[in-house]
VEXGUKE-721162 format. One record per residue (C-alpha): x, y, z; residue in three letters. Coordinates in steps of 0.001 Angstrom, whole numbers, always signed. Layout:
REM VEXGUKE-721162
+---------+---------+---------+------+
:       X :       Y :       Z : rest :
+---------+---------+---------+------+
:       X :       Y :       Z :  ALA :
...
+---------+---------+---------+------+
***
This chain:
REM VEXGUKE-721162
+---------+---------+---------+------+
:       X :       Y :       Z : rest :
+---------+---------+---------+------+
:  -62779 :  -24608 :  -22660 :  UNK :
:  -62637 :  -28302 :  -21761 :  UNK :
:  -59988 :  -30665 :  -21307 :  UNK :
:  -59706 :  -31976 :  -24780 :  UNK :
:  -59650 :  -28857 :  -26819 :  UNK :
:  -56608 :  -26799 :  -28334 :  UNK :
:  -56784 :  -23168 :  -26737 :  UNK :
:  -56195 :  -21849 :  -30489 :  UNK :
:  -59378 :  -23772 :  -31289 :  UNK :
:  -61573 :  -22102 :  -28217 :  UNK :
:  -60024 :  -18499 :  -28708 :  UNK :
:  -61009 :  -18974 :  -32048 :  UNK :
:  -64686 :  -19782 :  -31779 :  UNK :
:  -64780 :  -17167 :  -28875 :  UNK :
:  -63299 :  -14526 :  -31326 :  UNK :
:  -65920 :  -16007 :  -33840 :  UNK :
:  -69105 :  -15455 :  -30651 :  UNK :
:  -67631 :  -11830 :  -30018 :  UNK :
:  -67871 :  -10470 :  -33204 :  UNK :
:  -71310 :  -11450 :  -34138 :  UNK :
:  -72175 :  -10831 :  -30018 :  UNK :
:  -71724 :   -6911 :  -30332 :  UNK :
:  -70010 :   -4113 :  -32332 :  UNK :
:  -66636 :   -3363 :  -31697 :  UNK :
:  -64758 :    -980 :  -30879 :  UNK :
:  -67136 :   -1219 :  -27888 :  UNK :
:  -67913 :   -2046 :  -24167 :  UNK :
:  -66779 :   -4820 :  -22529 :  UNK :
:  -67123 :   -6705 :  -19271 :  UNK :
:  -64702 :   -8895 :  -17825 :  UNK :
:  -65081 :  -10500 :  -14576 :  UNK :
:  -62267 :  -12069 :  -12448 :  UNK :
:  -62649 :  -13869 :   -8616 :  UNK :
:  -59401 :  -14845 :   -6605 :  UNK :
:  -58542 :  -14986 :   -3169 :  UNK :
:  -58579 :  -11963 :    -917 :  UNK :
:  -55318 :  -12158 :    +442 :  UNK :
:  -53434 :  -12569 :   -2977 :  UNK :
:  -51705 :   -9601 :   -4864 :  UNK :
:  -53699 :  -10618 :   -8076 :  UNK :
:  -56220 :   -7823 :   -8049 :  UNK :
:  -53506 :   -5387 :   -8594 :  UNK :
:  -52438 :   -7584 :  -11193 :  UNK :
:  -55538 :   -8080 :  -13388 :  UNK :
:  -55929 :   -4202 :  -13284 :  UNK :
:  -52505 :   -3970 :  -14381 :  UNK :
:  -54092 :   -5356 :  -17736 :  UNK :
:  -55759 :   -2491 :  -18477 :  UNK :
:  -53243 :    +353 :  -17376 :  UNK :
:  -55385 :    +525 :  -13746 :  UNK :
:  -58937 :   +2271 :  -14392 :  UNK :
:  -60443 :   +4491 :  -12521 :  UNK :
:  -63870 :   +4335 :  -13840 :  UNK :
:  -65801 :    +972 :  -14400 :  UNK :
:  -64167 :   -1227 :  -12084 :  UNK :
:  -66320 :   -3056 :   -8914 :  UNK :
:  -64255 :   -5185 :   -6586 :  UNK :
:  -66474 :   -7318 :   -4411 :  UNK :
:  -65939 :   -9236 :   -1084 :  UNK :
:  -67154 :  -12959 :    -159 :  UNK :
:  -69655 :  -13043 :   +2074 :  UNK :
:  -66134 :  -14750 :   +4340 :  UNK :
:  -63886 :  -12619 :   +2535 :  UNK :
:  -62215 :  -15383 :   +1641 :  UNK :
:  -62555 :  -14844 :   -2450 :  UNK :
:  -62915 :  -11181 :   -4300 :  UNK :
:  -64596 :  -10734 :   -7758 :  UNK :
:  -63419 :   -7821 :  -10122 :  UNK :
:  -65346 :   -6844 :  -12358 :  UNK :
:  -64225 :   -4274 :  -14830 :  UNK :
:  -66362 :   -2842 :  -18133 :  UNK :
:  -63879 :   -1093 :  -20867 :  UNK :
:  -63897 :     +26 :  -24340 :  UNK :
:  -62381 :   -2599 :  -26012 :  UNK :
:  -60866 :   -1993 :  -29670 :  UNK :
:  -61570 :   -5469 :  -31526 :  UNK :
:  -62634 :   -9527 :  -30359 :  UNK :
:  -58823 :   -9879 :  -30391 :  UNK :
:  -58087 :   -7233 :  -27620 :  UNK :
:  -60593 :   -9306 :  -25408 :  UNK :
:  -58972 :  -12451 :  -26075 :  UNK :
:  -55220 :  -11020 :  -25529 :  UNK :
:  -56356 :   -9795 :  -21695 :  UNK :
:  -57907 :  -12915 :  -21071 :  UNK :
:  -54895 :  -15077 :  -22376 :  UNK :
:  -52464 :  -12852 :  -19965 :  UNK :
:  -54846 :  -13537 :  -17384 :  UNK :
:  -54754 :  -17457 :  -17366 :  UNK :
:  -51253 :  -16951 :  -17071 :  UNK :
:  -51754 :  -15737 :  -13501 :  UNK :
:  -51973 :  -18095 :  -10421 :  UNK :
:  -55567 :  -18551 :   -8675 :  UNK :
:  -57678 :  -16299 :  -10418 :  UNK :
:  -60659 :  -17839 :  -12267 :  UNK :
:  -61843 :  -16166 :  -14761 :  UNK :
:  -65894 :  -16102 :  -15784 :  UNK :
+---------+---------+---------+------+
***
């Protein structure tokens, strides 16, 4: 999303890309990077009641940064988009 656009206007056109993209209910990646030393792991995974299976946490080559990676069933476009909207919310992570 860039500066000048609404977020109702991006989640919108990214709800638009995820339908046509794949069928749902289906399988869906999500990929988050933040700092190692930050509680925001436990966080994201909070997101999606903590799962066991399809989940990949990754160290920096420093350590400094740690990607999460976790593939779900998702139910519809608009499950995606409510994770990733409670996920901007948090402090330091980026999400990709």
């Amino acid at each position: 999303m860039n500066s000048k656009e609404k977020p109702d206007d991006f989640y919108e056109r990214f709800r638009e890309k995820l339908e046509k993209s794949q069928n749902w209910p289906g399988l869906y990646m999500f990929k988050f990077i933040t700092n190692s030393n930050s509680n925001q792991i436990n966080r994201l995974k909070d997101l999606f009641n903590n799962p066991t299976e399809g989940v990949s946490l990754v160290n920096s080559s420093k350590k400094k940064y740690q990607s999460l990676t976790i593939t779900i069933e998702m139910k519809s476009p608009r499950e995606v988009i409510a994770i990733y909207k409670k996920a901007s919310e948090f402090q330091g992570v980026i999400i990709l």
